[in-house]
Biopython code that builds the backbone (N, CA, C, O; Angstrom):
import numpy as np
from Bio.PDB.StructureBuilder import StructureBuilder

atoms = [
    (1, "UNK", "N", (28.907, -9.431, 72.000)),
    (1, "UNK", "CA", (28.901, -8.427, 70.962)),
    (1, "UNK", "C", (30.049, -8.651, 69.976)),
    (1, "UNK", "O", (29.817, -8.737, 68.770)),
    (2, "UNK", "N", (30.998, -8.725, 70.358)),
    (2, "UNK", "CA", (32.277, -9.113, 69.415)),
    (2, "UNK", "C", (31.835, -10.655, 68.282)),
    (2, "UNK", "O", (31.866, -10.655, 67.051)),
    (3, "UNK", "N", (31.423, -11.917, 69.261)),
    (3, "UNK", "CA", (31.023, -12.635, 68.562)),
    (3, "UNK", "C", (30.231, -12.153, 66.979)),
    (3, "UNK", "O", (30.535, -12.377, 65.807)),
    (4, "UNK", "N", (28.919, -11.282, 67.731)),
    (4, "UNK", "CA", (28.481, -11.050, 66.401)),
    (4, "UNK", "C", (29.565, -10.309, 65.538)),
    (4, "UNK", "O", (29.801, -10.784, 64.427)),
    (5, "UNK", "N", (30.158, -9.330, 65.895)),
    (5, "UNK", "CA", (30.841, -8.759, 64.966)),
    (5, "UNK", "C", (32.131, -10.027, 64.458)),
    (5, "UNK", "O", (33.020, -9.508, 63.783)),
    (6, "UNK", "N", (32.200, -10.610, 64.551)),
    (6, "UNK", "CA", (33.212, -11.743, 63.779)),
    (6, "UNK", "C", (32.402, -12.351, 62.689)),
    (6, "UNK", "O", (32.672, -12.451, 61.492)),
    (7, "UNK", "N", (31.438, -12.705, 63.299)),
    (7, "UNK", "CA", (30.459, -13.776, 62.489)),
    (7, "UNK", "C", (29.655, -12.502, 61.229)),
    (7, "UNK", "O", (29.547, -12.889, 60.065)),
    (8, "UNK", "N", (29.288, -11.451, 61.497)),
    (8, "UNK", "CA", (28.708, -10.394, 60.833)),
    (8, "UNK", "C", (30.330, -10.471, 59.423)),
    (8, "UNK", "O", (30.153, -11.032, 58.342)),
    (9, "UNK", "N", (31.477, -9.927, 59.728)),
    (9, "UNK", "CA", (32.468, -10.140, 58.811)),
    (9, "UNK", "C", (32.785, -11.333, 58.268)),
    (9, "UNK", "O", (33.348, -11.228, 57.179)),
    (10, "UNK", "N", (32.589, -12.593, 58.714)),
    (10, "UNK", "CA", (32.863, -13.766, 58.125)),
    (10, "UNK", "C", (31.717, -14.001, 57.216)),
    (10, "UNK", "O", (31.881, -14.777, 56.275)),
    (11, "UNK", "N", (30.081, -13.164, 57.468)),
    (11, "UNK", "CA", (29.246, -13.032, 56.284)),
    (11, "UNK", "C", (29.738, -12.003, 54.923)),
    (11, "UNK", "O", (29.500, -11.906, 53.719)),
    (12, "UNK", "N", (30.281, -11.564, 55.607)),
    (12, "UNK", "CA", (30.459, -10.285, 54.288)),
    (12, "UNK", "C", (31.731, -11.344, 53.451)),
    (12, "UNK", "O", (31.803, -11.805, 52.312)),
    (13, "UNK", "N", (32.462, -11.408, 54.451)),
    (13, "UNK", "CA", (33.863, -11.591, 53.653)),
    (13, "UNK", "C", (33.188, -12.710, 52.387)),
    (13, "UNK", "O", (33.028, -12.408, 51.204)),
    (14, "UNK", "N", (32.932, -13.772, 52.895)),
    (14, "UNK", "CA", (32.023, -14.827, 52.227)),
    (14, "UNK", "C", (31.499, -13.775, 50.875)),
    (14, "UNK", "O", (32.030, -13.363, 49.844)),
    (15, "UNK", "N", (30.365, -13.645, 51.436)),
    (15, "UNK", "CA", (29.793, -12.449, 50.006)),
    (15, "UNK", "C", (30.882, -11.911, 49.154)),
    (15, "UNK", "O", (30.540, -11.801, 47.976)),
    (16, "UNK", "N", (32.198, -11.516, 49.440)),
    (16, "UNK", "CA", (32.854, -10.420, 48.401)),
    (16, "UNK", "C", (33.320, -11.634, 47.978)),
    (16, "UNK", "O", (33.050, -11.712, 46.779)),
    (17, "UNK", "N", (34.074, -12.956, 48.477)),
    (17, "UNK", "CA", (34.095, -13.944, 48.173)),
    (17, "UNK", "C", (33.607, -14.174, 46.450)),
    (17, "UNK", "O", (33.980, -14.069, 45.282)),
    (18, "UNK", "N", (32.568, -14.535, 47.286)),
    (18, "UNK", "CA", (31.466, -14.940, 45.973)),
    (18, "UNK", "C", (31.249, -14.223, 44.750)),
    (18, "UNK", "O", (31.050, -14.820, 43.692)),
    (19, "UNK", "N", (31.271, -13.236, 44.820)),
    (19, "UNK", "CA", (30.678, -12.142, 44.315)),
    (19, "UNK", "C", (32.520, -11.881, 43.676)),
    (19, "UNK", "O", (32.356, -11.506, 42.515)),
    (20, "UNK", "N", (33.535, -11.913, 43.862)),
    (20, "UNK", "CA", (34.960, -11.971, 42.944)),
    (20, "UNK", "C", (34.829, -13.097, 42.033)),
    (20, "UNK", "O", (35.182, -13.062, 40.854)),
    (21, "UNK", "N", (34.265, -14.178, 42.668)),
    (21, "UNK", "CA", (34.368, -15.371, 41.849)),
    (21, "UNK", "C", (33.055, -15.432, 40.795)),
    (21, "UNK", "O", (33.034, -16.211, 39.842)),
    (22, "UNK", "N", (32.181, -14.681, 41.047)),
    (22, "UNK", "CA", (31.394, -14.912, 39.489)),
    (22, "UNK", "C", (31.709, -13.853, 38.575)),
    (22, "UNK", "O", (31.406, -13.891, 37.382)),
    (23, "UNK", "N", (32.578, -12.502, 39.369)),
    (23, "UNK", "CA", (33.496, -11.595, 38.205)),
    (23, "UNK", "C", (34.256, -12.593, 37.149)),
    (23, "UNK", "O", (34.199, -12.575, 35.920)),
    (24, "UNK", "N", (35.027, -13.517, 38.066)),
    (24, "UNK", "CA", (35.871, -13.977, 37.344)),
    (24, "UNK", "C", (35.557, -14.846, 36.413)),
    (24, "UNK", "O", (36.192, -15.124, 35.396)),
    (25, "UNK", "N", (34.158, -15.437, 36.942)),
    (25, "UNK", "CA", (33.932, -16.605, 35.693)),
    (25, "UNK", "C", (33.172, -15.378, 34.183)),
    (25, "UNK", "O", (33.176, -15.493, 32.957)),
    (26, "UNK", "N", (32.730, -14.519, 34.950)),
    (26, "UNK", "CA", (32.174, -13.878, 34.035)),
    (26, "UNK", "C", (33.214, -13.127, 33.220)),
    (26, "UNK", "O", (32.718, -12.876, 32.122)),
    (27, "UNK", "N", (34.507, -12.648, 33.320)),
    (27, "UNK", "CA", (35.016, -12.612, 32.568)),
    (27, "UNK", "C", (35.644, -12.795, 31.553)),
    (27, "UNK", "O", (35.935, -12.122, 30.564)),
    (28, "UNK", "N", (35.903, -14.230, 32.059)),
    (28, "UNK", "CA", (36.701, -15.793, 31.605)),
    (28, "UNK", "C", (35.987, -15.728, 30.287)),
    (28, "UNK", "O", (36.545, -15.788, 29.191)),
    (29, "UNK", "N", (34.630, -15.593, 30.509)),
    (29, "UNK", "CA", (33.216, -15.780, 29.318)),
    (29, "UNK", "C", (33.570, -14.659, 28.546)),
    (29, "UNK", "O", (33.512, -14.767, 27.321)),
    (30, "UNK", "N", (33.965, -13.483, 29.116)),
    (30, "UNK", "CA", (34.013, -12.263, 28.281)),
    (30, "UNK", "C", (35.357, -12.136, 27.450)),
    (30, "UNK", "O", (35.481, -11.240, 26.615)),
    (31, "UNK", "N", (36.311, -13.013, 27.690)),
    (31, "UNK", "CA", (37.355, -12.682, 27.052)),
    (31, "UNK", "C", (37.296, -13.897, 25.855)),
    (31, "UNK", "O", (37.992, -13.762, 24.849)),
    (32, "UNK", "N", (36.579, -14.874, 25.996)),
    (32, "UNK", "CA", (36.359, -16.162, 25.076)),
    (32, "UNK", "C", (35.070, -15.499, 24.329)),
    (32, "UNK", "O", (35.023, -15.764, 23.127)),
    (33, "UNK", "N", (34.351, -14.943, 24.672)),
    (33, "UNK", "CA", (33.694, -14.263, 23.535)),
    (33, "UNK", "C", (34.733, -13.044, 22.466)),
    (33, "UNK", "O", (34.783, -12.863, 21.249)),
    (34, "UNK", "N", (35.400, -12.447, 23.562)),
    (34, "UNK", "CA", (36.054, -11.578, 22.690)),
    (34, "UNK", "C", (36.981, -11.978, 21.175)),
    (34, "UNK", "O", (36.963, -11.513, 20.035)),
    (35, "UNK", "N", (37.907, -13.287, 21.981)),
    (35, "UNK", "CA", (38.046, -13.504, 21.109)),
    (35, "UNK", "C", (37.766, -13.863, 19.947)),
    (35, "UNK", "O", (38.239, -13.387, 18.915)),
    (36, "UNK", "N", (36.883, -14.831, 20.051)),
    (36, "UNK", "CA", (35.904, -15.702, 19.225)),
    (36, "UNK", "C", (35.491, -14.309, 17.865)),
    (36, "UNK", "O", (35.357, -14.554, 16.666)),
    (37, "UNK", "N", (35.383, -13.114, 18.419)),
    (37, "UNK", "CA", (34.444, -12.198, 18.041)),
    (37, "UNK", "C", (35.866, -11.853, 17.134)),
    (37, "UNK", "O", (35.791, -12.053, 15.921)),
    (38, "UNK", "N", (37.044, -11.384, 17.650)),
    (38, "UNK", "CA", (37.907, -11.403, 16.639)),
    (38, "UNK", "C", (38.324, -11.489, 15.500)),
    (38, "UNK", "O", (38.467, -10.807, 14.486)),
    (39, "UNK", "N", (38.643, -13.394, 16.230)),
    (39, "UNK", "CA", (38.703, -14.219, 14.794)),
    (39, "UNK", "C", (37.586, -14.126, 14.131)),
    (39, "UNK", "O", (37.814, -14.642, 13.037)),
    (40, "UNK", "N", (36.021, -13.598, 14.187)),
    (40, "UNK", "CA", (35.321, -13.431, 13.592)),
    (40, "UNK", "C", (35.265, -12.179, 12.383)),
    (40, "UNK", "O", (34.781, -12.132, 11.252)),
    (41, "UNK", "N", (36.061, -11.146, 13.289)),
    (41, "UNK", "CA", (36.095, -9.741, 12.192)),
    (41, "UNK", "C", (37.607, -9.984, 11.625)),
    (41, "UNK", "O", (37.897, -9.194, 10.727)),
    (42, "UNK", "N", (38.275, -10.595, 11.851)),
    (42, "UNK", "CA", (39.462, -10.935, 10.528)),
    (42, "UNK", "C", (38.726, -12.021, 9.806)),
    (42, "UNK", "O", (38.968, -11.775, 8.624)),
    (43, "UNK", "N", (38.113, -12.876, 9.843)),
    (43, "UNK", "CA", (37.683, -13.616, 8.559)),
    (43, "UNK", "C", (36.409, -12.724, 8.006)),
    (43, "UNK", "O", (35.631, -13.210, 7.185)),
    (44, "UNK", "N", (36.329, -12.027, 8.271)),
    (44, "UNK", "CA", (35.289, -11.344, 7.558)),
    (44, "UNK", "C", (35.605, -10.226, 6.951)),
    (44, "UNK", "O", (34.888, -9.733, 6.081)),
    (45, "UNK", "N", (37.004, -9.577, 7.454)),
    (45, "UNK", "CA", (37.684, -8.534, 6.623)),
    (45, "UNK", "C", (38.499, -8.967, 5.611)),
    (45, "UNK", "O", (38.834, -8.322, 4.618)),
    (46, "UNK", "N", (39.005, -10.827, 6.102)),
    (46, "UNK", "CA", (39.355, -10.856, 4.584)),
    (46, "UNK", "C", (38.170, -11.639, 3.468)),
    (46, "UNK", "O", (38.364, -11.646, 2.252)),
    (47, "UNK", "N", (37.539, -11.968, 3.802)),
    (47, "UNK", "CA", (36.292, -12.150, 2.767)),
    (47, "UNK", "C", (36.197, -10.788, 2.159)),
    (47, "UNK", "O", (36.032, -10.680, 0.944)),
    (48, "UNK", "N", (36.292, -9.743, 2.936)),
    (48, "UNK", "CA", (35.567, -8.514, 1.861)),
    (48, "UNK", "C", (36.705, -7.751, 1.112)),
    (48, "UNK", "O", (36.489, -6.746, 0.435)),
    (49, "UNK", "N", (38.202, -8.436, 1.331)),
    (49, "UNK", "CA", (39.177, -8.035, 0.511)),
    (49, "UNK", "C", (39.289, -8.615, -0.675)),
    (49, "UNK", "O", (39.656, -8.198, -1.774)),
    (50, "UNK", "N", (38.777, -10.021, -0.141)),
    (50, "UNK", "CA", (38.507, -10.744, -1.763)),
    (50, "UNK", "C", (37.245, -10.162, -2.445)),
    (50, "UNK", "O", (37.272, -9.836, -3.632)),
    (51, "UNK", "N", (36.026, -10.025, -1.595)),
    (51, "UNK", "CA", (34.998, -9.111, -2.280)),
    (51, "UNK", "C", (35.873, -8.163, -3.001)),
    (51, "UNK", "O", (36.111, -8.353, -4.194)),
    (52, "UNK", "N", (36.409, -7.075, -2.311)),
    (52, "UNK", "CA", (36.997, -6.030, -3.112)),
    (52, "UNK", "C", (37.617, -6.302, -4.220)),
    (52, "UNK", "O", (37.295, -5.738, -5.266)),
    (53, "UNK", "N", (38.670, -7.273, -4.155)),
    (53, "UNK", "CA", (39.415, -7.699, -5.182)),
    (53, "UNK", "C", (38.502, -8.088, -6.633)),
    (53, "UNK", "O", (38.858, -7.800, -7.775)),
    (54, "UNK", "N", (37.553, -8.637, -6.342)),
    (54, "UNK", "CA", (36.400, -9.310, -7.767)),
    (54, "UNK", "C", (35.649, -8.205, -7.528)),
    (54, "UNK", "O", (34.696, -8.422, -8.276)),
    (55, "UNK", "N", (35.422, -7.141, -6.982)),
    (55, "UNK", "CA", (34.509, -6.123, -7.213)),
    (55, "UNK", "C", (35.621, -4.969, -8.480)),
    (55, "UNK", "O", (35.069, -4.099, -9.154)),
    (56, "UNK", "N", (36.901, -5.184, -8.543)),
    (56, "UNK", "CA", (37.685, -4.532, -8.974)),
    (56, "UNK", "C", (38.308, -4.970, -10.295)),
    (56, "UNK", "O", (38.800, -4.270, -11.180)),
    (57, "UNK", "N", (38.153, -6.465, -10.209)),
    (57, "UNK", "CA", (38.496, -7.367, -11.450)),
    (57, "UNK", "C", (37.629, -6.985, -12.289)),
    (57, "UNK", "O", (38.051, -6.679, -13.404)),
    (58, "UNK", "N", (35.866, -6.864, -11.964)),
    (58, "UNK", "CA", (34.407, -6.586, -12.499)),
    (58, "UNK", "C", (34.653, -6.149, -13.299)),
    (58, "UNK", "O", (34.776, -6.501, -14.471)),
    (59, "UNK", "N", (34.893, -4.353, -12.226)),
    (59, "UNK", "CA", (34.494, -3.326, -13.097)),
    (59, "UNK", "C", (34.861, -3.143, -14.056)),
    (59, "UNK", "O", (34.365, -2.193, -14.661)),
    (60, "UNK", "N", (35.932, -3.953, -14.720)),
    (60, "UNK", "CA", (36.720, -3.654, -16.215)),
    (60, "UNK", "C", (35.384, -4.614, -17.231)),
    (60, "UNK", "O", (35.011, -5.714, -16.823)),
    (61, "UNK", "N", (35.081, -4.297, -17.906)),
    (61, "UNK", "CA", (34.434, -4.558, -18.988)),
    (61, "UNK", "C", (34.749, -5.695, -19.711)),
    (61, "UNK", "O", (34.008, -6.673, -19.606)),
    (62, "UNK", "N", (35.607, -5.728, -20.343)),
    (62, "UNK", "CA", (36.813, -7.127, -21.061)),
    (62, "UNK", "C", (36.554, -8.067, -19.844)),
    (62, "UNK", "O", (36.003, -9.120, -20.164)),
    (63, "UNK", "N", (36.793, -7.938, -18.702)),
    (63, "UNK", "CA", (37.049, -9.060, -17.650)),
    (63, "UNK", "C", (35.326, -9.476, -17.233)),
    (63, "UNK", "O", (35.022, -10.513, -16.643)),
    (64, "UNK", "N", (34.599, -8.704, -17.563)),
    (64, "UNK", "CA", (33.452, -9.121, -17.484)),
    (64, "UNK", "C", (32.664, -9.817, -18.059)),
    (64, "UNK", "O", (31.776, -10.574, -17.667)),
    (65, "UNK", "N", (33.237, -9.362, -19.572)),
    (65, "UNK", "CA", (32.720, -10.131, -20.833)),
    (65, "UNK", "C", (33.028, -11.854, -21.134)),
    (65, "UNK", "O", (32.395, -12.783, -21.637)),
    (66, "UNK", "N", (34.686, -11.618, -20.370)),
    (66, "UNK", "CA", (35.240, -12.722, -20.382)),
    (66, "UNK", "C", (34.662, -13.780, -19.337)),
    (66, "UNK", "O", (34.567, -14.966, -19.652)),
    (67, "UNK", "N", (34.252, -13.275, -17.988)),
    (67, "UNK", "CA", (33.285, -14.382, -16.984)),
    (67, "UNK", "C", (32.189, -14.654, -17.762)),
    (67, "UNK", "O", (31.714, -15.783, -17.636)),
    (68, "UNK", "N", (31.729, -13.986, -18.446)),
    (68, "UNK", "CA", (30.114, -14.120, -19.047)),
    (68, "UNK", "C", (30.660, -15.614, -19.875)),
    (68, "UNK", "O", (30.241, -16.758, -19.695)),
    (69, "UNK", "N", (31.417, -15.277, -20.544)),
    (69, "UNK", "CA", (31.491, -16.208, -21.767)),
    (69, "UNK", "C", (31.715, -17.342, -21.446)),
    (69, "UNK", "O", (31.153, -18.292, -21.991)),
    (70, "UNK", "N", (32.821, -17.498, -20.237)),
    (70, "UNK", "CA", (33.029, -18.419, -19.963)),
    (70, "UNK", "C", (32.514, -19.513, -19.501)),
    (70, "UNK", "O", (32.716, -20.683, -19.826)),
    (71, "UNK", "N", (31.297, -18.690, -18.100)),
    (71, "UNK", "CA", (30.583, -19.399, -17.228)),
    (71, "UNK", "C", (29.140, -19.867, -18.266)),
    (71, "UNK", "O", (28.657, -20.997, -18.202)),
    (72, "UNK", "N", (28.466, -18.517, -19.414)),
    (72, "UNK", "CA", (27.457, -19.198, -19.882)),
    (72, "UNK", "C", (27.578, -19.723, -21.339)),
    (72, "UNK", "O", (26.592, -20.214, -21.888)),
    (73, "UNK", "N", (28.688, -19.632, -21.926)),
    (73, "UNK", "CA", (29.378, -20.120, -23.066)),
    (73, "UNK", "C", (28.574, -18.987, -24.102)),
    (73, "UNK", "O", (27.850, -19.404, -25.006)),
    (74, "UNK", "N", (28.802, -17.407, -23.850)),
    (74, "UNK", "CA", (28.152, -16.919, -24.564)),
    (74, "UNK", "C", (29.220, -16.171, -25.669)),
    (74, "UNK", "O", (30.439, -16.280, -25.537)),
    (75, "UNK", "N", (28.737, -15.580, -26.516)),
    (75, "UNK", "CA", (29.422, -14.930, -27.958)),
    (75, "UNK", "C", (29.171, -13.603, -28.386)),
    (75, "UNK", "O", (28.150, -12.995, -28.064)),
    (76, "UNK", "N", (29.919, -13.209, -28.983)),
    (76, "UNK", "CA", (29.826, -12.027, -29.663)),
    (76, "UNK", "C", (29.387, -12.630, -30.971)),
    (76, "UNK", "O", (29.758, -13.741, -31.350)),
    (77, "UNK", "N", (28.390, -11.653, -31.795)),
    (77, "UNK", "CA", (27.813, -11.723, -33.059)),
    (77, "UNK", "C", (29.308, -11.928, -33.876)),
    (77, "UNK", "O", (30.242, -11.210, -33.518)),
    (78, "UNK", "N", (29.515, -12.907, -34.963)),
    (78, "UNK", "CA", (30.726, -13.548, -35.534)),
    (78, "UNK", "C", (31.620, -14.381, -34.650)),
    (78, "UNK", "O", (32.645, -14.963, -35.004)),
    (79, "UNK", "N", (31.019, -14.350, -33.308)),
    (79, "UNK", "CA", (32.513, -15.321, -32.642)),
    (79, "UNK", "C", (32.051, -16.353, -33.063)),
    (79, "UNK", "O", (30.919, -16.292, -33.544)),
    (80, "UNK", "N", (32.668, -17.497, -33.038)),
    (80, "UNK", "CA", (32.656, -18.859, -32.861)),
    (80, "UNK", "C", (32.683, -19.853, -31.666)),
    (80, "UNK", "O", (33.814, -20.253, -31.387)),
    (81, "UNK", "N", (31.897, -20.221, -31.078)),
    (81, "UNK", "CA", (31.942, -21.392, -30.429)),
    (81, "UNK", "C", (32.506, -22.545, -29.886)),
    (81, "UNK", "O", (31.600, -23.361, -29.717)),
    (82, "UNK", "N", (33.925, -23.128, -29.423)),
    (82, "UNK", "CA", (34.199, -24.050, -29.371)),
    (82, "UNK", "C", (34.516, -24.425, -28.223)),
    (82, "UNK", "O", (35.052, -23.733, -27.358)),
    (83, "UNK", "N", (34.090, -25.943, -28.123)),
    (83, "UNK", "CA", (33.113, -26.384, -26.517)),
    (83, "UNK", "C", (34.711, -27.720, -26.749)),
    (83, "UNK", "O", (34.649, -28.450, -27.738)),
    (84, "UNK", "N", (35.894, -27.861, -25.838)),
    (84, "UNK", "CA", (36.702, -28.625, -25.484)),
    (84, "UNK", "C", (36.156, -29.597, -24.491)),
    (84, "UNK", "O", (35.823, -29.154, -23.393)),
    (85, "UNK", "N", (36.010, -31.024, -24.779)),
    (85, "UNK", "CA", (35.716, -31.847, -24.061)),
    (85, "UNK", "C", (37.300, -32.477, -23.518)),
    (85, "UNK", "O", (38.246, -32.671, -24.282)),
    (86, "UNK", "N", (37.312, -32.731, -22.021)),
    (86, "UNK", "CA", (38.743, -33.885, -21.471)),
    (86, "UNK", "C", (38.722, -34.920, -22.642)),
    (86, "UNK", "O", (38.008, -34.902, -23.645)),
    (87, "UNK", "N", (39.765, -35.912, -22.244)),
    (87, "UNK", "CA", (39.738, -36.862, -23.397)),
    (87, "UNK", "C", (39.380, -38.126, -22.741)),
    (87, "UNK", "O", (39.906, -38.323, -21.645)),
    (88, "UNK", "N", (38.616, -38.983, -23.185)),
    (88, "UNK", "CA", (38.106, -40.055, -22.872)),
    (88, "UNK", "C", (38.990, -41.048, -21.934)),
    (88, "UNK", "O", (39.929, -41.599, -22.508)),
    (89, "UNK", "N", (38.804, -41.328, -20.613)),
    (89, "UNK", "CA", (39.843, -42.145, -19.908)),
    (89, "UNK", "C", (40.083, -43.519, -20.546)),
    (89, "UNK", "O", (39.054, -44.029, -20.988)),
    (90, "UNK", "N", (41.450, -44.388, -20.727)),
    (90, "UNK", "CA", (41.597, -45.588, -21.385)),
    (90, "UNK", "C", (40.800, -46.783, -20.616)),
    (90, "UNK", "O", (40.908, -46.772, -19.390)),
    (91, "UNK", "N", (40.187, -47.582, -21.072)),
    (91, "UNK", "CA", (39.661, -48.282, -20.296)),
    (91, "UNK", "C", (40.620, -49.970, -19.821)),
    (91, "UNK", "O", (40.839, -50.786, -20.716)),
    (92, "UNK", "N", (40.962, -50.177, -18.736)),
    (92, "UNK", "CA", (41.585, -51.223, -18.842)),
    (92, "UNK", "C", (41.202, -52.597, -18.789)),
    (92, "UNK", "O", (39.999, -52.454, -18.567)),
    (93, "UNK", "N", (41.417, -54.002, -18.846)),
    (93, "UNK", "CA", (40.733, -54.983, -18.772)),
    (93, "UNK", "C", (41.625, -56.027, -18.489)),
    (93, "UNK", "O", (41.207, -57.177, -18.353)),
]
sb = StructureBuilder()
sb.init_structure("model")
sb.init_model(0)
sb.init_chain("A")
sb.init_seg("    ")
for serial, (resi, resn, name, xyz) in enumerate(atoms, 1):
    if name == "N":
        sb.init_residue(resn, " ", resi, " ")
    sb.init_atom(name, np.array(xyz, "f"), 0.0, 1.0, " ", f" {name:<3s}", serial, name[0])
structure = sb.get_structure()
């Protein structure tokens, strides 16, 4: 009778065994996700500070007019136009 009861605890013990050690791997996983998840919401809070920042540059009118013009080379009725090309690289020989 004792026998079994040794061998009955050397099953269990085994089991809690086991059963600590896939806590642990499973945590291992849970804290490498966590982080991961982190560094995920700081690069994404500062993406939306720079969002904020050009959502704030926008809203001014002048600063808007001024991306327009720039990016599609557009004008106000009487502006003028002038398109700056770099200067031709020297060619050597």
């Amino acid at each position: 009778m004792r026998a079994v009861a040794v061998i009955f605890a050397i099953i269990i013990i085994i089991a809690v065994g086991v059963q600590i050690y896939r806590l642990y791997i499973q945590n291992a996983e849970l804290r490498e996700t966590a982080l991961s998840l982190t560094k995920e919401i700081e690069d994404i809070s500062k993406e939306n500070a720079l969002l904020q920042a050009d959502l704030e540059y926008f809203s001014n009118p002048e600063n808007l007019e001024k991306e327009l013009k720039s990016e599609s080379n557009l004008k106000n009725p009487g502006e003028k136009l002038i398109i700056v090309l770099p200067p031709k690289a020297a060619t050597t020989q």
